[in-house]
N, CA, C and O atoms as a GROMACS GRO file, in nm:
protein
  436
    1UNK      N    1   8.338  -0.261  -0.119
    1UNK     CA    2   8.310  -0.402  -0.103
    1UNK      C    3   8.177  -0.424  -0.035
    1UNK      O    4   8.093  -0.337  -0.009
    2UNK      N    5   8.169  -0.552  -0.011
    2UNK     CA    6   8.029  -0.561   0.030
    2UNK      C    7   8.034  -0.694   0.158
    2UNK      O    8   8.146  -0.731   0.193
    3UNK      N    9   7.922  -0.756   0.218
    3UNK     CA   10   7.936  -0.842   0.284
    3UNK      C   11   7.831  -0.933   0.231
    3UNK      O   12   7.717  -0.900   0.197
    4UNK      N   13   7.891  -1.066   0.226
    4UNK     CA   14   7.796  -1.185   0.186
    4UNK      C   15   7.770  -1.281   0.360
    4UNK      O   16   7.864  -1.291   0.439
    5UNK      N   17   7.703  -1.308   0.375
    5UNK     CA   18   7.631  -1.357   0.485
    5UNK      C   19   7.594  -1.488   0.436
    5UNK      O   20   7.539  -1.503   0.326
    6UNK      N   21   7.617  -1.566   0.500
    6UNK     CA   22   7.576  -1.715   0.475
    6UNK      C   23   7.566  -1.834   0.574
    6UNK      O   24   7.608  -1.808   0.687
    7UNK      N   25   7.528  -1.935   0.558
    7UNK     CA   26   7.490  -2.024   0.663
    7UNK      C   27   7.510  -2.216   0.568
    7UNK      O   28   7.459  -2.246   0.460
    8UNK      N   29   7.592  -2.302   0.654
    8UNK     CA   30   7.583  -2.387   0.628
    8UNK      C   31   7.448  -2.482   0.617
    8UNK      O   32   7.377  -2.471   0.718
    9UNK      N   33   7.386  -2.593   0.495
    9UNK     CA   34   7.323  -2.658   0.481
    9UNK      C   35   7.326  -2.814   0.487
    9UNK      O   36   7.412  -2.878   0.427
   10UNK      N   37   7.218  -2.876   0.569
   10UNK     CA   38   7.292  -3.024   0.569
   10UNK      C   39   7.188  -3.052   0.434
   10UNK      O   40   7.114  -2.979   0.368
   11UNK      N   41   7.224  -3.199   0.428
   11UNK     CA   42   7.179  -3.282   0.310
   11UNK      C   43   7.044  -3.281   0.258
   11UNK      O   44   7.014  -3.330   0.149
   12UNK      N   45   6.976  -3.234   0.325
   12UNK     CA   46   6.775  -3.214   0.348
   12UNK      C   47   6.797  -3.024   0.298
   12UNK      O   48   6.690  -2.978   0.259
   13UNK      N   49   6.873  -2.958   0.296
   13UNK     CA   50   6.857  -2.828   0.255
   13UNK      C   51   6.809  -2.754   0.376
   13UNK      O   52   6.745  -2.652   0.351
   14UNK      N   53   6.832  -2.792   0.544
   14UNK     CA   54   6.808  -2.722   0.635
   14UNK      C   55   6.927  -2.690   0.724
   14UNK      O   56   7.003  -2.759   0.791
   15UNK      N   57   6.917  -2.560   0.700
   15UNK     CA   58   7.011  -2.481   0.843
   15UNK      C   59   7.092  -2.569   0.939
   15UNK      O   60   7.042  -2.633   1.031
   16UNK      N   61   7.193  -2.567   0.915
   16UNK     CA   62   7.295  -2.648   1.023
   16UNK      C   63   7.290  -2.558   1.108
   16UNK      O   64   7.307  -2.446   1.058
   17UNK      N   65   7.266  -2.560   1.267
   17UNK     CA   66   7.264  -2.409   1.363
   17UNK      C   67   7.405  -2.409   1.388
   17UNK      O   68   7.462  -2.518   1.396
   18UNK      N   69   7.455  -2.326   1.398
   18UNK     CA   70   7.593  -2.212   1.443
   18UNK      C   71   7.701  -2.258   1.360
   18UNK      O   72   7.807  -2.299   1.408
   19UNK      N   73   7.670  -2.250   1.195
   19UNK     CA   74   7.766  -2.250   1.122
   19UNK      C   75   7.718  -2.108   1.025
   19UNK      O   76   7.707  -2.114   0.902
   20UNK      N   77   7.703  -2.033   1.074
   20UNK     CA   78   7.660  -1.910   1.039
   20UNK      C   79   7.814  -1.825   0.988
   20UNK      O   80   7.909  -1.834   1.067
   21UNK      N   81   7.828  -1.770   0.898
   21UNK     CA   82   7.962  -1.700   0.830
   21UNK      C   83   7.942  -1.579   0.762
   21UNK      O   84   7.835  -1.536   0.718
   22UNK      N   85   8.063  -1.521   0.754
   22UNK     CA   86   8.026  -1.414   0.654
   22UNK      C   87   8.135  -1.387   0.539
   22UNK      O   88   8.230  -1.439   0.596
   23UNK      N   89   8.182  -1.346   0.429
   23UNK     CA   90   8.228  -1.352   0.376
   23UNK      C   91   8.313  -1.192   0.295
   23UNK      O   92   8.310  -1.198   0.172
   24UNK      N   93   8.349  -1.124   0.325
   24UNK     CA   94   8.404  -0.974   0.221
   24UNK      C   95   8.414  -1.016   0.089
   24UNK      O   96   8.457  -1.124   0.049
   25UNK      N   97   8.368  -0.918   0.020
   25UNK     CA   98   8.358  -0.925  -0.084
   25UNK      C   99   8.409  -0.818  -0.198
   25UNK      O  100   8.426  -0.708  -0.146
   26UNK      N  101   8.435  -0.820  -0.313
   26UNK     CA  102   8.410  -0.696  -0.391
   26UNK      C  103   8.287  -0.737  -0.524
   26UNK      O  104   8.186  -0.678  -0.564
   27UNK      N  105   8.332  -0.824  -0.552
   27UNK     CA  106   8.246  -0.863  -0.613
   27UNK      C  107   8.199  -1.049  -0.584
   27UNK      O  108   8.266  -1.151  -0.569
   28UNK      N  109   8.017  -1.014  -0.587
   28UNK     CA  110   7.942  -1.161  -0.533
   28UNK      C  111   7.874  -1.188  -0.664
   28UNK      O  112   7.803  -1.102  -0.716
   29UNK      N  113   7.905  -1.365  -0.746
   29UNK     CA  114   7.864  -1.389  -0.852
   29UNK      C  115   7.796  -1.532  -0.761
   29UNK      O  116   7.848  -1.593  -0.668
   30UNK      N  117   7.646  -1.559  -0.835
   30UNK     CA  118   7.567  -1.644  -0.768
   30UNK      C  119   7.520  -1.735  -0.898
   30UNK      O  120   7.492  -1.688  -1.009
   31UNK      N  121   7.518  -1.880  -0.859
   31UNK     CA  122   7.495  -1.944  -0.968
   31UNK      C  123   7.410  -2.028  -0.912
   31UNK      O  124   7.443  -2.084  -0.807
   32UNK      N  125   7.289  -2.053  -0.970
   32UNK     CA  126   7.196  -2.100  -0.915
   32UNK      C  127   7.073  -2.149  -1.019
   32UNK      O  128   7.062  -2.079  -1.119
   33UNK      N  129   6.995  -2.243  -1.009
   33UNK     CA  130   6.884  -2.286  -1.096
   33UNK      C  131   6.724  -2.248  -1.015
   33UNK      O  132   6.717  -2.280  -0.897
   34UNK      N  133   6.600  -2.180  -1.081
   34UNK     CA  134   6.547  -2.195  -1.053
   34UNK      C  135   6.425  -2.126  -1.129
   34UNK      O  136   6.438  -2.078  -1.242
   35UNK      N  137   6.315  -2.125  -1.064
   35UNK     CA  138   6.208  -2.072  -1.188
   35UNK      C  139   6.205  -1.904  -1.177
   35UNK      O  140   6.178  -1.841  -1.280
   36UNK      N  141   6.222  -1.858  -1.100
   36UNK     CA  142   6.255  -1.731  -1.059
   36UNK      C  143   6.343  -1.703  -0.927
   36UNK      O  144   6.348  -1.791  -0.840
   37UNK      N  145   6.413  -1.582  -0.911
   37UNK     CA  146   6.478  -1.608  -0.768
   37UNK      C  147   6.419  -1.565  -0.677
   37UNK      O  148   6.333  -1.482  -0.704
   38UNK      N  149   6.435  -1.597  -0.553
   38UNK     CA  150   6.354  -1.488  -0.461
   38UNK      C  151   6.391  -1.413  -0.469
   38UNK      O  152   6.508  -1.389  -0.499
   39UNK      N  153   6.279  -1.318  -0.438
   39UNK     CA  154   6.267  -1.169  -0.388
   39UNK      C  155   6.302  -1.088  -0.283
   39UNK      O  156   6.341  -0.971  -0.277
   40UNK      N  157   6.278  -1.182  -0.193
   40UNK     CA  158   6.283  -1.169  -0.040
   40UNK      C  159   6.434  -1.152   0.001
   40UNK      O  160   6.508  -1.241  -0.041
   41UNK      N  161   6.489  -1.058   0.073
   41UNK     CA  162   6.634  -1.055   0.058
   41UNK      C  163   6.765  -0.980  -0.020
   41UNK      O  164   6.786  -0.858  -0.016
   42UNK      N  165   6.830  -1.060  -0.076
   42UNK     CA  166   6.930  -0.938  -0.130
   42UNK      C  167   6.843  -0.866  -0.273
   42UNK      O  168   6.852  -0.754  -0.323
   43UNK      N  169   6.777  -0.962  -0.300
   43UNK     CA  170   6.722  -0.862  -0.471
   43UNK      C  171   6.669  -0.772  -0.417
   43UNK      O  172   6.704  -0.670  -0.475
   44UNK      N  173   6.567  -0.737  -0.294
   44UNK     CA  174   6.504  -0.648  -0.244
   44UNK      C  175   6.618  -0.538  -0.188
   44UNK      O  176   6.628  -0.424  -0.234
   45UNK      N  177   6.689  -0.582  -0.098
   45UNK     CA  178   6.766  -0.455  -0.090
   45UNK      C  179   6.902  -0.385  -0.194
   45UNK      O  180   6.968  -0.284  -0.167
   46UNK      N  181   6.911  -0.445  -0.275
   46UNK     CA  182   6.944  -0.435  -0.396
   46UNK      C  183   6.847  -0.294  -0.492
   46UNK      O  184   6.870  -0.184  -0.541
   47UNK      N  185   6.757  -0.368  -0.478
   47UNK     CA  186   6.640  -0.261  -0.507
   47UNK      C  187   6.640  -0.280  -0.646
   47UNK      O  188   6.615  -0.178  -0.710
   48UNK      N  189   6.664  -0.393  -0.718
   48UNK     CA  190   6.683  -0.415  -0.915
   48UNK      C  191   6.514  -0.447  -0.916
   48UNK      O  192   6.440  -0.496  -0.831
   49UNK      N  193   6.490  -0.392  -1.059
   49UNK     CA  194   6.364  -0.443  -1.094
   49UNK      C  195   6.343  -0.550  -1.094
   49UNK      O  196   6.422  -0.623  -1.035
   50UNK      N  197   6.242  -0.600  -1.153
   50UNK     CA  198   6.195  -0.696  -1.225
   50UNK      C  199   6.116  -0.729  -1.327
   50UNK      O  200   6.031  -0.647  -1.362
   51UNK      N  201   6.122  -0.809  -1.369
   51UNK     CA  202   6.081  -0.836  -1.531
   51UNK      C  203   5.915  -0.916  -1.496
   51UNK      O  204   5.914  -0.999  -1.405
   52UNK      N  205   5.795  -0.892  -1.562
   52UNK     CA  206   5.681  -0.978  -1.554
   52UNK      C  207   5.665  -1.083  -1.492
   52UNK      O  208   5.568  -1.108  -1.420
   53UNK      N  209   5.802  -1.190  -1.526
   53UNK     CA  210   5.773  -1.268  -1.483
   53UNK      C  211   5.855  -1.343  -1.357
   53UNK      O  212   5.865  -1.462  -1.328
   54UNK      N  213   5.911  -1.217  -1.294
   54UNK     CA  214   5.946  -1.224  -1.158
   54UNK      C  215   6.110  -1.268  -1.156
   54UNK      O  216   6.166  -1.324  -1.062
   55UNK      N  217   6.187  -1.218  -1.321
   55UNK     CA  218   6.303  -1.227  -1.272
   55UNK      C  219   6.388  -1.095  -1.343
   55UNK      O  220   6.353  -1.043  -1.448
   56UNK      N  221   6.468  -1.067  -1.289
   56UNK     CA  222   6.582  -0.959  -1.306
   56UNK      C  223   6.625  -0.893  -1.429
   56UNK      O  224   6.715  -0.918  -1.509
   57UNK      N  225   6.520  -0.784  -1.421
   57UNK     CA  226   6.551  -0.719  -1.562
   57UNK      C  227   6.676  -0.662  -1.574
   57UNK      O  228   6.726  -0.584  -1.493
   58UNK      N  229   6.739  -0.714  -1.707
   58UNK     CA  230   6.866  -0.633  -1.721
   58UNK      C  231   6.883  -0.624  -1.902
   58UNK      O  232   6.804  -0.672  -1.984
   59UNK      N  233   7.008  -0.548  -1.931
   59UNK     CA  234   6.984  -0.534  -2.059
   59UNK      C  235   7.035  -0.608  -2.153
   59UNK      O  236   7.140  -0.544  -2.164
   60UNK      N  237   7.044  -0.683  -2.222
   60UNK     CA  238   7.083  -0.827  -2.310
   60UNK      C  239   7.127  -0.795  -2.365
   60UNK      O  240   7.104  -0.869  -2.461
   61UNK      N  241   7.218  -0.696  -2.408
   61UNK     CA  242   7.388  -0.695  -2.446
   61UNK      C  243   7.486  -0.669  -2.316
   61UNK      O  244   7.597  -0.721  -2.307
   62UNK      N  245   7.428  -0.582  -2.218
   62UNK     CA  246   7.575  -0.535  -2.103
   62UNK      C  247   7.518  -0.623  -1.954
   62UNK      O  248   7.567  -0.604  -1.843
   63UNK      N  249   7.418  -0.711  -1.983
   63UNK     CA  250   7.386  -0.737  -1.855
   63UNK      C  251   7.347  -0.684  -1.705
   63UNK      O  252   7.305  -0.742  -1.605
   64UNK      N  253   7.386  -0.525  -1.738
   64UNK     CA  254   7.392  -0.504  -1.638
   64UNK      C  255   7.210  -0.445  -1.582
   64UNK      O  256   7.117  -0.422  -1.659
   65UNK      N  257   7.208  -0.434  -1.440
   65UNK     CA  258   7.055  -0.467  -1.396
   65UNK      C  259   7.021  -0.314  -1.386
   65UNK      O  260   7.100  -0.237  -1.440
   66UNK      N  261   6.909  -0.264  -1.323
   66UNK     CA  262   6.877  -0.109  -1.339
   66UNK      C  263   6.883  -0.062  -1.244
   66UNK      O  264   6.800   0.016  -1.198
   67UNK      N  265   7.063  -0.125  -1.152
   67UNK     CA  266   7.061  -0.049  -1.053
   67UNK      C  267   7.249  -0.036  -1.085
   67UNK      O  268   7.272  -0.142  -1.143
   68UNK      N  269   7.365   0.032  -1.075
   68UNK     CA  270   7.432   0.046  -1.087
   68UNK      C  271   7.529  -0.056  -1.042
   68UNK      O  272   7.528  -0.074  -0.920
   69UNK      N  273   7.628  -0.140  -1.122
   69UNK     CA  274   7.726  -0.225  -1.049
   69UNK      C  275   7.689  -0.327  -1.039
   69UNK      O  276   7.771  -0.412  -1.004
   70UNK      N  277   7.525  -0.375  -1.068
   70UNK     CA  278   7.488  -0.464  -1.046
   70UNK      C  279   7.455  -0.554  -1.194
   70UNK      O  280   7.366  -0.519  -1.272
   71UNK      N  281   7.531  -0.659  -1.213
   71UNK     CA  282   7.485  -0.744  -1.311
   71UNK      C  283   7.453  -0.858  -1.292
   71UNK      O  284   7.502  -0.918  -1.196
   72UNK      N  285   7.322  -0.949  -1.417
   72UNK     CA  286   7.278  -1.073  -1.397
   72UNK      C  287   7.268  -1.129  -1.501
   72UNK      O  288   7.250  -1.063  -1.603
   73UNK      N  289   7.278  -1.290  -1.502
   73UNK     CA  290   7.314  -1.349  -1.627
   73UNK      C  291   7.218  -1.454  -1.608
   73UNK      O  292   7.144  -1.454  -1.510
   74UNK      N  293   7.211  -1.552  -1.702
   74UNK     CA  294   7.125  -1.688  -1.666
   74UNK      C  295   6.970  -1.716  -1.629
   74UNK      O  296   6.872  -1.649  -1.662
   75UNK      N  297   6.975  -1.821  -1.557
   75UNK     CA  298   6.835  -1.816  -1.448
   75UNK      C  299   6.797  -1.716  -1.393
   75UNK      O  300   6.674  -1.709  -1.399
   76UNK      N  301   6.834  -1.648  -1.350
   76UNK     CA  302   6.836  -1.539  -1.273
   76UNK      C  303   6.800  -1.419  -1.388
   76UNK      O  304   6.755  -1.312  -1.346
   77UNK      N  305   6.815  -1.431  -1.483
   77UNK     CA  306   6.789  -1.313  -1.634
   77UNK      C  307   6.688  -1.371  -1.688
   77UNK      O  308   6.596  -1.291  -1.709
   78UNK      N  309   6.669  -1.466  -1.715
   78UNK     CA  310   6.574  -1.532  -1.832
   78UNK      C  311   6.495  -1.663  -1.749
   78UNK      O  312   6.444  -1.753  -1.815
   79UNK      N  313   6.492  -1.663  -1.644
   79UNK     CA  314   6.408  -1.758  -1.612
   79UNK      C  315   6.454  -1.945  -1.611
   79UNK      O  316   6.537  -1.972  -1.698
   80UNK      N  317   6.434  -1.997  -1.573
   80UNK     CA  318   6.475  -2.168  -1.600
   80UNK      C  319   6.429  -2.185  -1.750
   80UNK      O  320   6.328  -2.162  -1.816
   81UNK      N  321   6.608  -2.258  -1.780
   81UNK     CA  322   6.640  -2.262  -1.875
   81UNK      C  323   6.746  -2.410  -1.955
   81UNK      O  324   6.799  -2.493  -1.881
   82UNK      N  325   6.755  -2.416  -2.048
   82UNK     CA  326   6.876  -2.521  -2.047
   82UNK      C  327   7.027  -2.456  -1.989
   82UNK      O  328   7.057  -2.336  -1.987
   83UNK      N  329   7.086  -2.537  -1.958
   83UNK     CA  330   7.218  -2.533  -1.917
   83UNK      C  331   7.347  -2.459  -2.011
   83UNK      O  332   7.439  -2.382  -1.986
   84UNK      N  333   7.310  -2.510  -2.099
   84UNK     CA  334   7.383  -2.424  -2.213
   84UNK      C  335   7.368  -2.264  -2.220
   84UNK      O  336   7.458  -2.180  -2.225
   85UNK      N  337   7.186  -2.238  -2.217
   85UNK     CA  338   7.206  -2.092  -2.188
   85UNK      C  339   7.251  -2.079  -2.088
   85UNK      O  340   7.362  -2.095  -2.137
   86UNK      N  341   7.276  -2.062  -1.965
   86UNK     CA  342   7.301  -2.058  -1.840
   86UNK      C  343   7.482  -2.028  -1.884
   86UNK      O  344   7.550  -1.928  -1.858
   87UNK      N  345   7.513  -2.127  -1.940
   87UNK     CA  346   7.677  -2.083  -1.944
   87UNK      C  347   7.719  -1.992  -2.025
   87UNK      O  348   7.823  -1.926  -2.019
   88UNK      N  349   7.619  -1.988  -2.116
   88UNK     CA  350   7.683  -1.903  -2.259
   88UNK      C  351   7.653  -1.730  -2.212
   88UNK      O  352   7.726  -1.642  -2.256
   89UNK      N  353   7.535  -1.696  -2.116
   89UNK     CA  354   7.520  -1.629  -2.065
   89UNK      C  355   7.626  -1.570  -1.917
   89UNK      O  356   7.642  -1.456  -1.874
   90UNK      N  357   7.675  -1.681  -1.878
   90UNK     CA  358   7.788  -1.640  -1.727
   90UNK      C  359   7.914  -1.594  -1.852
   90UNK      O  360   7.995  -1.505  -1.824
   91UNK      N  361   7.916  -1.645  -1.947
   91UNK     CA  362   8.061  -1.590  -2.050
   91UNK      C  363   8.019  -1.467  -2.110
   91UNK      O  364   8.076  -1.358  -2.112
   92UNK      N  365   7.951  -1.489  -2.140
   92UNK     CA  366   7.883  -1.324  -2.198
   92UNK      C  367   7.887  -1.214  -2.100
   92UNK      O  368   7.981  -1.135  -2.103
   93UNK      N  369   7.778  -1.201  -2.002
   93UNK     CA  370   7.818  -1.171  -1.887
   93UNK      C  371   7.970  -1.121  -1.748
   93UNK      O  372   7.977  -1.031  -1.665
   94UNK      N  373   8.063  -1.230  -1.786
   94UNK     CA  374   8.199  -1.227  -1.766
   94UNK      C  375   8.238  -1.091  -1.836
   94UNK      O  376   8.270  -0.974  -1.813
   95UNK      N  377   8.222  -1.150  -1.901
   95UNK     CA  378   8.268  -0.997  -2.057
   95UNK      C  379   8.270  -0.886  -2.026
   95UNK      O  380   8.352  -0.794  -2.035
   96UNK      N  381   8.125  -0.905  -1.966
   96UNK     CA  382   8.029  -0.705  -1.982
   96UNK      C  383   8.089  -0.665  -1.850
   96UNK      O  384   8.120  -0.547  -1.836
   97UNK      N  385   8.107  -0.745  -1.758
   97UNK     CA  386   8.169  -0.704  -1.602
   97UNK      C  387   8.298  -0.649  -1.639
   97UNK      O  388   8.320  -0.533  -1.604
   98UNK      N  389   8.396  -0.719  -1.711
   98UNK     CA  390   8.530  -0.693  -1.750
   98UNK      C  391   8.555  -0.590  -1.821
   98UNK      O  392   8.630  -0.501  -1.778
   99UNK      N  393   8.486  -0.584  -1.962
   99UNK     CA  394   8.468  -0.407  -1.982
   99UNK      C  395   8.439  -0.302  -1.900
   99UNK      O  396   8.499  -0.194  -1.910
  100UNK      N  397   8.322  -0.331  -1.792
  100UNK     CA  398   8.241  -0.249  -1.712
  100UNK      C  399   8.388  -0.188  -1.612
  100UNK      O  400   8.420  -0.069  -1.603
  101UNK      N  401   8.456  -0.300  -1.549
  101UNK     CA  402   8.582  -0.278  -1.483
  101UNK      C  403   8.684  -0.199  -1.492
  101UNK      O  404   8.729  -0.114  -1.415
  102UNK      N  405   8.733  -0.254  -1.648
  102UNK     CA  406   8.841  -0.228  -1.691
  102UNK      C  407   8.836  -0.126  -1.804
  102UNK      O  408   8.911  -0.028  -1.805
  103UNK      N  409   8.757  -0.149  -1.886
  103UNK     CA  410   8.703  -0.041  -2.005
  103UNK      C  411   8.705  -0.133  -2.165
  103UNK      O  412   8.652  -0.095  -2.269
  104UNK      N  413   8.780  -0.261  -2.143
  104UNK     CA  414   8.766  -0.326  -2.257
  104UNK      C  415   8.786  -0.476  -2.225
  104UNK      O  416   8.805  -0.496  -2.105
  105UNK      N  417   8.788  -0.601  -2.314
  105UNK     CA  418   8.789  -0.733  -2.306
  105UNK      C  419   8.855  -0.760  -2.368
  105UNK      O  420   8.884  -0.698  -2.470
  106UNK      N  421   8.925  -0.904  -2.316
  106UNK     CA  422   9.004  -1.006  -2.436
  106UNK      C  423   8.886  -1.147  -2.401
  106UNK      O  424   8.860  -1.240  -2.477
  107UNK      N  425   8.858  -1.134  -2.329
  107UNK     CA  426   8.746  -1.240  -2.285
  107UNK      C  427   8.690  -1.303  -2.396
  107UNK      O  428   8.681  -1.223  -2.489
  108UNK      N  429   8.624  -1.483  -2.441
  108UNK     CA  430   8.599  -1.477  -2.542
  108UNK      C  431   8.441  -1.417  -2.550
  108UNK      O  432   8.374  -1.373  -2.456
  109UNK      N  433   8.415  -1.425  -2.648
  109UNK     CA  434   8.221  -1.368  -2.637
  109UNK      C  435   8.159  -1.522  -2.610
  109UNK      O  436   8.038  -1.538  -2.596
   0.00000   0.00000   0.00000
């Protein structure tokens, strides 16, 4: 498992002080919009590549990134995007984790 670390935000997107948390994990799925993600932080100690244009190379059938266990779908794969990719990619994605897990899917594609 792993530990997710997190911190409450008020309405302006700044640090509420001492609502600081942490969370156990086995598996952490992040859904998020943006033009690339940062760097700074878990992708760095993660240690996953990156793609030219500063987001998360992985392989576009299994999703998974070029570091073991680690997969990415969406914004976070392809950069800001419509919404539609974004979902059709977290289902796709879903998939490749569930094989990756289990060894096969009923999941839809």
């Amino acid at each position: 498992g792993t530990t997710l670390h997190g911190v409450r935000l008020d309405d302006r997107m700044q640090e509420v002080p001492g609502t600081e948390f942490e969370l156990k994990a086995e598996l952490v799925l992040l859904a998020m919009g943006f033009v690339h993600p940062v760097h700074e932080g878990m992708l760095d100690e993660l240690e996953v590549e990156l793609d030219a244009r500063g987001n998360v190379l992985a392989d576009t059938d299994s999703y998974a990134t070029t570091q073991p266990k680690v997969f990415t779908a969406g914004d976070m794969r392809r950069g800001q995007s419509l919404v539609v990719w974004a979902i059709r990619e977290g289902r796709q994605c879903a998939r490749a984790v569930d094989e990756f897990l289990t060894g096969s899917s009923s999941l839809p594609r």
